[in-house]
N, C-alpha and C positions, 0 to 999 in steps of 0.2 A: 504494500500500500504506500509507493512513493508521493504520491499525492497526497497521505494525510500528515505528512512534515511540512506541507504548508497552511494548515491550518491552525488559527490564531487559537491560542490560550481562552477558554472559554467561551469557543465559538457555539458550541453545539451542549449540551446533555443526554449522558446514555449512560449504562449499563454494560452493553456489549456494543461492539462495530462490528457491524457485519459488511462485508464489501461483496459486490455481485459484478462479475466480469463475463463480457461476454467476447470469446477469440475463437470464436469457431462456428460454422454452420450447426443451427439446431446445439450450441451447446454453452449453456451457462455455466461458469466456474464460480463458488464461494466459497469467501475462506474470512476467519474473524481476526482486526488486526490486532487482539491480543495473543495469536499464535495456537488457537484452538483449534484442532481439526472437526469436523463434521462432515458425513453425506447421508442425504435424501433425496429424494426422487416423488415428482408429481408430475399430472398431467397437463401440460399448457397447451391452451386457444389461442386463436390468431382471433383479431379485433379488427372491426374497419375504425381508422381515424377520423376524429370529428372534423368539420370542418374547418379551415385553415391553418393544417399543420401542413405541411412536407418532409418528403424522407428525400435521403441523400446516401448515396453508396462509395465508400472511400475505395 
């Protein structure tokens, strides 16, 4: 989670951090940035977007 060494000294309140990465077709990665491992598994829908967003493919 190199991203959360930039956030400010009491920027947020939590318990846990959970981070959700997604680097792959069909596949989400998560990992907790206190060093916790976990896996789970569920079933995910695709959703149509509401009006005035756009998607963009890197």
């Amino acid at each position: 989670m190199a991203g959360g060494f930039r956030l400010h000294a009491n920027w947020g309140q939590a318990v846990i951090l959970i981070k959700n990465e997604y680097q792959a077709e069909c596949v989400i990665y998560n990992g907790c940035a206190g060093g916790i491992d976990f896996i789970f598994s569920m079933r995910l829908s695709g959703v149509a977007f509401a009006g005035g967003f756009q998607t963009f493919k890197l």
